[in-house]
DOTORVO-780948 format. One record per atom (N, C-alpha, C, O): atom name; residue number from 1; x, y, z; residue in three letters. Coordinates in Angstrom, 1 decimal. Layout:
<nodes>
[node CA,NUM,[X,Y,Z],ALA]
...
</nodes>
This chain:
<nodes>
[node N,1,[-35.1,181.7,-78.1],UNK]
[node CA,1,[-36.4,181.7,-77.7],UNK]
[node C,1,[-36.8,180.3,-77.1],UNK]
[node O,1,[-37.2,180.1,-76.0],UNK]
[node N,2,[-36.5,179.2,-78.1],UNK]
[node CA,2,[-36.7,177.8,-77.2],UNK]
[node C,2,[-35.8,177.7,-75.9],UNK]
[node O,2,[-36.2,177.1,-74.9],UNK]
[node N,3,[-34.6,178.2,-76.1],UNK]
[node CA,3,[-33.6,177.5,-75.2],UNK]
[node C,3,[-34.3,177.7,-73.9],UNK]
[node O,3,[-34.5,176.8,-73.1],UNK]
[node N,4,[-34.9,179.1,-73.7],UNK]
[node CA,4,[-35.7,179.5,-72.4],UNK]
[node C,4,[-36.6,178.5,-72.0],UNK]
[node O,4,[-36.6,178.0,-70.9],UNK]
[node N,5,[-37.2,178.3,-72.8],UNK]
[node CA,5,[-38.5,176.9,-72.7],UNK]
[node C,5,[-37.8,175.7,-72.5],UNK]
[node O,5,[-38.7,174.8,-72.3],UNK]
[node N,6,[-36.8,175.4,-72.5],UNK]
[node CA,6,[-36.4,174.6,-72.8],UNK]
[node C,6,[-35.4,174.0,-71.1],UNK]
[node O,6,[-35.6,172.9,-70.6],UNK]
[node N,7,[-34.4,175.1,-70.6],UNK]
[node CA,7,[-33.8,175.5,-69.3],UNK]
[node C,7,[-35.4,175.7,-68.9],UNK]
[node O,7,[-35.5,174.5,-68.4],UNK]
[node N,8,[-36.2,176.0,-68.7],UNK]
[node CA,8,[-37.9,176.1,-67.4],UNK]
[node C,8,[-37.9,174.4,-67.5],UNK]
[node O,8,[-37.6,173.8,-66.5],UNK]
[node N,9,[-38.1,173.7,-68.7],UNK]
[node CA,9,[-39.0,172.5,-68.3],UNK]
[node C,9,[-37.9,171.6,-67.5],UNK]
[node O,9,[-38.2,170.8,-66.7],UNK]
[node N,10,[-36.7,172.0,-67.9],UNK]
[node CA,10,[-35.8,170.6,-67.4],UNK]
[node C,10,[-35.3,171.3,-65.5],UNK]
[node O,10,[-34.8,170.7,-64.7],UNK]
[node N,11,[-35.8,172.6,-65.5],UNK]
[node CA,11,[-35.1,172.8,-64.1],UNK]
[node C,11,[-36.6,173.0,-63.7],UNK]
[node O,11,[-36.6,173.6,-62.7],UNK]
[node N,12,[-37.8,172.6,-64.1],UNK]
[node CA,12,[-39.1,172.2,-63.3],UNK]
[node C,12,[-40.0,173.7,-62.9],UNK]
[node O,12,[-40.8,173.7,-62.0],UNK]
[node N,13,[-39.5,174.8,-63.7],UNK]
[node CA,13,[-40.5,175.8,-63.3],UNK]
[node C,13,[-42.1,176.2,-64.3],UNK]
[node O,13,[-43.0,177.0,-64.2],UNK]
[node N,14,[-41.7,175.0,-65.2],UNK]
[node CA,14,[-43.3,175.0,-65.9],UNK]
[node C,14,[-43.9,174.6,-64.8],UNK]
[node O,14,[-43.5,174.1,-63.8],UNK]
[node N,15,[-45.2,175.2,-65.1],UNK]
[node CA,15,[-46.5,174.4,-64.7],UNK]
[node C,15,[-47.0,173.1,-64.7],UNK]
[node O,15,[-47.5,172.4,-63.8],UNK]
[node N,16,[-46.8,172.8,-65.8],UNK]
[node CA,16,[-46.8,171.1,-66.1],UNK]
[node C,16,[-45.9,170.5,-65.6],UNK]
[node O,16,[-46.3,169.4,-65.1],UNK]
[node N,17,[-44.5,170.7,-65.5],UNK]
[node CA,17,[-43.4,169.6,-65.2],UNK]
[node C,17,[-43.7,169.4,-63.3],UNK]
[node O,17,[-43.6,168.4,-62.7],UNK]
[node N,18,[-44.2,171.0,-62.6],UNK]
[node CA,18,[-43.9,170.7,-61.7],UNK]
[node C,18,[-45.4,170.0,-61.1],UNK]
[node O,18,[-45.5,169.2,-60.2],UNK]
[node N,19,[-46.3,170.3,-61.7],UNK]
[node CA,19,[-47.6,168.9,-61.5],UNK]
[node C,19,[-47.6,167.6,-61.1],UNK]
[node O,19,[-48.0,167.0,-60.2],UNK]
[node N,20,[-46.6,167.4,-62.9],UNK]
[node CA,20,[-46.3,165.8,-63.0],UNK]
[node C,20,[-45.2,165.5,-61.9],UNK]
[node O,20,[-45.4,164.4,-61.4],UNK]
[node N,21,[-44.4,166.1,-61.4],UNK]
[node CA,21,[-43.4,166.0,-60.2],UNK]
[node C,21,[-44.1,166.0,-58.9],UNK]
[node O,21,[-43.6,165.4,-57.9],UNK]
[node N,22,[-45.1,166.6,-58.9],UNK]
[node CA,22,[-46.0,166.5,-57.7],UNK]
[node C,22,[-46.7,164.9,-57.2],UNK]
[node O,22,[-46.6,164.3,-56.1],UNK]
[node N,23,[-47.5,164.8,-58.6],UNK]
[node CA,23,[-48.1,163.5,-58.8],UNK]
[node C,23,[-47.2,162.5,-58.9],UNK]
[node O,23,[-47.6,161.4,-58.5],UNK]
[node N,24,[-46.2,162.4,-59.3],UNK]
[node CA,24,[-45.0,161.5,-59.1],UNK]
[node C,24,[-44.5,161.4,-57.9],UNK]
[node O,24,[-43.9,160.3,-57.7],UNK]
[node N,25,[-44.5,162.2,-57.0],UNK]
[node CA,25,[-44.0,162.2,-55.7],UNK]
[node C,25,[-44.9,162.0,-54.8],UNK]
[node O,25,[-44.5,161.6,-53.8],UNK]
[node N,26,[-46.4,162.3,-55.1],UNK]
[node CA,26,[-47.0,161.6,-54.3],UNK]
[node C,26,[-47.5,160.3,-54.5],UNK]
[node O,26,[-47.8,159.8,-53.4],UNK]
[node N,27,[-47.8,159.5,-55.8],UNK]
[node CA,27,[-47.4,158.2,-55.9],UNK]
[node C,27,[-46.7,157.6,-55.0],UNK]
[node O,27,[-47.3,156.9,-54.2],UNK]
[node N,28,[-45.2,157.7,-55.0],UNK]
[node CA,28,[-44.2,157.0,-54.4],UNK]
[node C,28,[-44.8,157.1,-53.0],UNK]
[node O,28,[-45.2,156.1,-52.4],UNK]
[node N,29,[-44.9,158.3,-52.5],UNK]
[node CA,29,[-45.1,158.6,-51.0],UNK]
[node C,29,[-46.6,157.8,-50.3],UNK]
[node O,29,[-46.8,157.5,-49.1],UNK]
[node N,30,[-47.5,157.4,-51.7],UNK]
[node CA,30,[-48.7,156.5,-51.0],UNK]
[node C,30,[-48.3,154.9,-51.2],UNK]
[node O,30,[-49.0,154.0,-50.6],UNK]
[node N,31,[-47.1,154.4,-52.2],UNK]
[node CA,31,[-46.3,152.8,-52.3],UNK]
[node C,31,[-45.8,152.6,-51.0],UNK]
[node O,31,[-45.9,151.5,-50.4],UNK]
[node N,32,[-45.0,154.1,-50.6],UNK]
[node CA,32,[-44.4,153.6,-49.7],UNK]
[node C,32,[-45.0,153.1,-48.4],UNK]
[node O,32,[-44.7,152.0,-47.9],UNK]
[node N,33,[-46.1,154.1,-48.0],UNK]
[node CA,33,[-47.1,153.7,-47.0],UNK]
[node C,33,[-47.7,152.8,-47.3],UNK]
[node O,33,[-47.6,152.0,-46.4],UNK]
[node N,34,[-48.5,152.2,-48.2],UNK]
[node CA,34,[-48.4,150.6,-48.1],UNK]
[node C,34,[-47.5,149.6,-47.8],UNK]
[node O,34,[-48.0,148.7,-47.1],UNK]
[node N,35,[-46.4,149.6,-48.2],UNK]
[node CA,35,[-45.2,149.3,-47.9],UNK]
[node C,35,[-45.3,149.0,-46.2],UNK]
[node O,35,[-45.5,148.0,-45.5],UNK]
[node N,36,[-45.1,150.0,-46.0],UNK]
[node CA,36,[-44.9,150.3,-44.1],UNK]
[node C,36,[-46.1,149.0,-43.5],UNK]
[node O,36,[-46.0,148.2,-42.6],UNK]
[node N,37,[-47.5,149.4,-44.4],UNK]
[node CA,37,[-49.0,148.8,-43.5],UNK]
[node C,37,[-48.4,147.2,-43.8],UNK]
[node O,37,[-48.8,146.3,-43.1],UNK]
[node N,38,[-47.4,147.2,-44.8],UNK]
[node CA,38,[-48.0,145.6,-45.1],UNK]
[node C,38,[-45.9,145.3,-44.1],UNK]
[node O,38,[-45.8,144.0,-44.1],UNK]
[node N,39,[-45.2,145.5,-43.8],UNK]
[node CA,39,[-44.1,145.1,-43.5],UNK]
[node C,39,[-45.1,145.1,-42.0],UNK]
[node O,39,[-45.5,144.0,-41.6],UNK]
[node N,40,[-45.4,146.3,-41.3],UNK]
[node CA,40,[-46.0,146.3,-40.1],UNK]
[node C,40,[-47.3,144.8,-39.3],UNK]
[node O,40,[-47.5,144.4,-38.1],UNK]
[node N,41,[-47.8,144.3,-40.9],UNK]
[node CA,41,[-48.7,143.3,-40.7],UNK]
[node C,41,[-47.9,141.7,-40.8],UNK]
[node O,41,[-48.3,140.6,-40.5],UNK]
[node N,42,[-47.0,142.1,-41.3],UNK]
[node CA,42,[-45.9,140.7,-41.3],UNK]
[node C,42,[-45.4,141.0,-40.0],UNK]
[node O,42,[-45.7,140.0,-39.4],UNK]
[node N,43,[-44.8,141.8,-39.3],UNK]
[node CA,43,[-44.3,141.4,-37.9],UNK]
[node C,43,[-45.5,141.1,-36.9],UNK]
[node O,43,[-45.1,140.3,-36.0],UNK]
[node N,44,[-46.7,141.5,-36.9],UNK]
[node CA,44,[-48.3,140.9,-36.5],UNK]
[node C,44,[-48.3,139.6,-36.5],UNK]
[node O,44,[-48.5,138.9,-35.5],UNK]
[node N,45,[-48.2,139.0,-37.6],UNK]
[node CA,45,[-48.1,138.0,-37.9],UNK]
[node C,45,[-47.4,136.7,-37.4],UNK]
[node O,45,[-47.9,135.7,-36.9],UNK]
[node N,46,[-45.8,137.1,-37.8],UNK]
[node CA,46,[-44.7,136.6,-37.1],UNK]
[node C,46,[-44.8,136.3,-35.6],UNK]
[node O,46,[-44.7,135.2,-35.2],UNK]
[node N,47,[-45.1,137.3,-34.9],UNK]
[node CA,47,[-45.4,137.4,-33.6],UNK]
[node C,47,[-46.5,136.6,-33.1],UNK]
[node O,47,[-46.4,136.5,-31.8],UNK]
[node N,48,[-47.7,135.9,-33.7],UNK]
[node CA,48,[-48.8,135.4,-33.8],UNK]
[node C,48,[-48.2,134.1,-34.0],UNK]
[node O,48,[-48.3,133.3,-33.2],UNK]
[node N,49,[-47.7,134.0,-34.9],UNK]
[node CA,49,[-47.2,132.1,-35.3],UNK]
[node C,49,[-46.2,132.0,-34.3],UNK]
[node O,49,[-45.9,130.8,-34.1],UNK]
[node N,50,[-45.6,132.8,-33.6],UNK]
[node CA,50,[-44.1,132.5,-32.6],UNK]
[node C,50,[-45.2,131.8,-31.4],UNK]
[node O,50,[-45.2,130.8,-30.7],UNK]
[node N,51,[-46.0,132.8,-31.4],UNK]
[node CA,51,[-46.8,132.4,-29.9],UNK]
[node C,51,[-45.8,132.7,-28.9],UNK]
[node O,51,[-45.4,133.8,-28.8],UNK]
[node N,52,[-45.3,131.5,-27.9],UNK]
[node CA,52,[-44.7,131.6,-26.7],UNK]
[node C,52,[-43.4,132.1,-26.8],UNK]
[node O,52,[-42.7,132.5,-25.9],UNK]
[node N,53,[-43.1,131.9,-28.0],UNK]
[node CA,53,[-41.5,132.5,-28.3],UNK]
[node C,53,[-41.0,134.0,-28.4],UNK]
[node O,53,[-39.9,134.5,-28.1],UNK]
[node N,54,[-42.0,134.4,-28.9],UNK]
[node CA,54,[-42.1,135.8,-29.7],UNK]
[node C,54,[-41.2,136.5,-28.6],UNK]
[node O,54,[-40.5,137.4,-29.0],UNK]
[node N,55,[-41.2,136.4,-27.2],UNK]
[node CA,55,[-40.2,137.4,-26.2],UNK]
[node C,55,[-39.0,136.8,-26.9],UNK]
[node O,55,[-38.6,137.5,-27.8],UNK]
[node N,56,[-38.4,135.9,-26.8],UNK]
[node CA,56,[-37.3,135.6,-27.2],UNK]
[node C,56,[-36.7,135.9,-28.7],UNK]
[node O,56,[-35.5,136.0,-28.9],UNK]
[node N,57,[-37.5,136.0,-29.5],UNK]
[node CA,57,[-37.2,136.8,-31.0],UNK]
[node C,57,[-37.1,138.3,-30.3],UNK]
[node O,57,[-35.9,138.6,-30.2],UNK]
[node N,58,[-37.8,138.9,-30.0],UNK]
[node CA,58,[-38.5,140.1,-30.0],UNK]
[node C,58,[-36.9,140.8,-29.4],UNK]
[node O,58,[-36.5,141.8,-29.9],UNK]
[node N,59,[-36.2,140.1,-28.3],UNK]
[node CA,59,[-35.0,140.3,-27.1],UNK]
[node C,59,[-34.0,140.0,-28.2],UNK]
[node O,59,[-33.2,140.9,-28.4],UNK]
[node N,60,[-33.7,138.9,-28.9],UNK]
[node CA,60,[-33.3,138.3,-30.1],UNK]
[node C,60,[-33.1,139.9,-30.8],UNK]
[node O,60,[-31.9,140.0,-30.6],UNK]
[node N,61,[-33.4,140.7,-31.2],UNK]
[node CA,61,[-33.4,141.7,-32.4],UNK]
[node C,61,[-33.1,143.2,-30.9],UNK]
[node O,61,[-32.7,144.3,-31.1],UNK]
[node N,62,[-33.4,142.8,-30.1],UNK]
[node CA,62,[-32.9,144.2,-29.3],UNK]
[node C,62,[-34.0,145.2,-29.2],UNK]
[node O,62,[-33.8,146.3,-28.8],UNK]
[node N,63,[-35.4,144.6,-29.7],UNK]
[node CA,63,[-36.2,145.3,-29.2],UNK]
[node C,63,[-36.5,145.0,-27.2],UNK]
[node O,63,[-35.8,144.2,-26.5],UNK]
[node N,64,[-37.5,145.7,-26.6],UNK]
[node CA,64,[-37.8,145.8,-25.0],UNK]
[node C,64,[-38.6,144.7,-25.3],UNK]
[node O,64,[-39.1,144.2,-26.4],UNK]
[node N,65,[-38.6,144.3,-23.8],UNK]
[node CA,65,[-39.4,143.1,-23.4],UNK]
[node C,65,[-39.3,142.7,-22.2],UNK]
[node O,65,[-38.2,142.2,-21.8],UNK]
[node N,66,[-40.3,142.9,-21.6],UNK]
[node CA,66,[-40.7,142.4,-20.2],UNK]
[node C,66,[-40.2,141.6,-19.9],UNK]
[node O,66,[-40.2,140.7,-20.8],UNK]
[node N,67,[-39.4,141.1,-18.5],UNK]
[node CA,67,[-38.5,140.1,-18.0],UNK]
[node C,67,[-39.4,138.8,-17.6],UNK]
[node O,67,[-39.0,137.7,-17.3],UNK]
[node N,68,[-41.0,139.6,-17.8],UNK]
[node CA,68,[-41.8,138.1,-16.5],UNK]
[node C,68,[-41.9,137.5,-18.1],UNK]
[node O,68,[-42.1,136.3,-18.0],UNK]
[node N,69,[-41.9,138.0,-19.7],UNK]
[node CA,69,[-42.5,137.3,-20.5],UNK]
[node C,69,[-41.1,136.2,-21.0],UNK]
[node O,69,[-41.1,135.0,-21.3],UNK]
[node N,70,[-40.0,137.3,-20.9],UNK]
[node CA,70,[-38.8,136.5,-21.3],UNK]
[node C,70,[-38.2,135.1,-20.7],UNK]
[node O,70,[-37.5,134.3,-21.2],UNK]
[node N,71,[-38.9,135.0,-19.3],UNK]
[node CA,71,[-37.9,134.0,-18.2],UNK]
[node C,71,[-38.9,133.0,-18.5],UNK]
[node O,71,[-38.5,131.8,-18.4],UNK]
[node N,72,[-40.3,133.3,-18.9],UNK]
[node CA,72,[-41.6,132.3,-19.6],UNK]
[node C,72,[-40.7,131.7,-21.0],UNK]
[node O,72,[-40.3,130.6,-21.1],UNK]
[node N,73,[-40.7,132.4,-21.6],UNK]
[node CA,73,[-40.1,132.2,-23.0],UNK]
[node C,73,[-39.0,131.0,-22.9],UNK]
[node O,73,[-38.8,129.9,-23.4],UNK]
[node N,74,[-38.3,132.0,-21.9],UNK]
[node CA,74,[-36.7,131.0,-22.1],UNK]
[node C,74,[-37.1,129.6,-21.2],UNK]
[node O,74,[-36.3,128.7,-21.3],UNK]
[node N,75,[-37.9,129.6,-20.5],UNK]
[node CA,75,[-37.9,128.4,-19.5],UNK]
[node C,75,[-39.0,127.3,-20.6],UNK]
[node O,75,[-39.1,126.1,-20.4],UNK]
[node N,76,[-39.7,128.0,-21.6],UNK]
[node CA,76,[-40.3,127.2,-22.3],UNK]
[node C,76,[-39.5,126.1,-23.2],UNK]
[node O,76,[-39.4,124.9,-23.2],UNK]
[node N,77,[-38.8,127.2,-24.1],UNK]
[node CA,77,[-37.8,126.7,-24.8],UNK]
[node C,77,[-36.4,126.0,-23.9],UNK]
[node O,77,[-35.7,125.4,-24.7],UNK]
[node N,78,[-36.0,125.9,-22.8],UNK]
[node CA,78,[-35.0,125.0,-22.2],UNK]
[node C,78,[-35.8,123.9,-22.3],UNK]
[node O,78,[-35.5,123.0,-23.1],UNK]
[node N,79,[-36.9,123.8,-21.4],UNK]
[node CA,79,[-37.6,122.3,-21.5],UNK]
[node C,79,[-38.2,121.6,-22.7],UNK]
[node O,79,[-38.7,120.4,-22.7],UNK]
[node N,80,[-38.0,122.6,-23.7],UNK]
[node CA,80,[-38.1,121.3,-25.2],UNK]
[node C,80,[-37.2,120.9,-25.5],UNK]
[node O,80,[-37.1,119.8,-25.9],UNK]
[node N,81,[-35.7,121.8,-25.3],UNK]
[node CA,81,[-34.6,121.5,-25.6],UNK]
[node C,81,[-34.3,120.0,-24.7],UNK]
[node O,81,[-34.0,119.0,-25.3],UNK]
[node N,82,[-34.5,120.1,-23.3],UNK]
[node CA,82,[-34.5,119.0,-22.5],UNK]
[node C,82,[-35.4,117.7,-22.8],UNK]
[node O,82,[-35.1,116.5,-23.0],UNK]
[node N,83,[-36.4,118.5,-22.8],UNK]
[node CA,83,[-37.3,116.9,-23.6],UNK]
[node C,83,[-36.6,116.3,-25.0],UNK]
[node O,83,[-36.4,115.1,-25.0],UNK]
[node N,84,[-36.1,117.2,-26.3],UNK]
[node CA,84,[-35.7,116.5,-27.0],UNK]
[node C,84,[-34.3,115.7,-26.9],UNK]
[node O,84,[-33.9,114.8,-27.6],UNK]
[node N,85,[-33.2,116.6,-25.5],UNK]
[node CA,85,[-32.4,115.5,-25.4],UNK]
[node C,85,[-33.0,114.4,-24.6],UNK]
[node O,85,[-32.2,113.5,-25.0],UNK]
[node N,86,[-33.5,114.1,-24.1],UNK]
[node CA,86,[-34.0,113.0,-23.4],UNK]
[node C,86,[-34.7,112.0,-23.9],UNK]
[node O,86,[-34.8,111.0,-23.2],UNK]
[node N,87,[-35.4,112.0,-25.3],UNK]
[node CA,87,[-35.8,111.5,-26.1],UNK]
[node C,87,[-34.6,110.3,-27.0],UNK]
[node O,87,[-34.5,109.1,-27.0],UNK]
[node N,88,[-33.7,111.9,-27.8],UNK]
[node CA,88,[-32.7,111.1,-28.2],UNK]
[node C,88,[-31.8,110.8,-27.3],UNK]
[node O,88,[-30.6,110.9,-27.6],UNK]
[node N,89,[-32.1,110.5,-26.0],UNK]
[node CA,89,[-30.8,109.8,-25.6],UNK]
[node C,89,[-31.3,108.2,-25.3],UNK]
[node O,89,[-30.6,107.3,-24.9],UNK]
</nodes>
């Protein structure tokens, strides 16, 4: 007579087990979406502090990117490179 009660709760056909399995699963399922809002708000971010660079990260990782922002990017970044050899030379 237990063993029956016993095979339902652990293979989840109670009422209760499959509740708490619900509520447990959707827990995880609303962490994860935070999760997502807050990784989503760090690359906002990232992209914000790069400023002029961010095409060249962005090309950098193999995401798309417009060529008029990239040849800006890269022509920004050659001429610091140049200024700082020119400095230390």
């Amino acid at each position: 007579m237990y063993s029956k009660q016993n095979v339902d709760f652990f293979c989840g056909s109670t009422p209760s087990s499959r509740k708490a399995t619900t509520g447990l699963l959707s827990i995880i399922a609303y962490v994860i979406h935070l999760f997502n809002i807050q990784v989503e708000g760090l690359y906002e971010l990232e992209e914000a502090h790069l400023g002029e660079f961010a095409p060249l990260i962005r090309a950098a990782r193999g995401e798309p990117v417009r060529l008029p922002e990239l040849k800006k990017a890269a022509i920004k970044a050659t001429e610091l490179i140049l200024e700082e050899l020119n400095v230390g030379a």
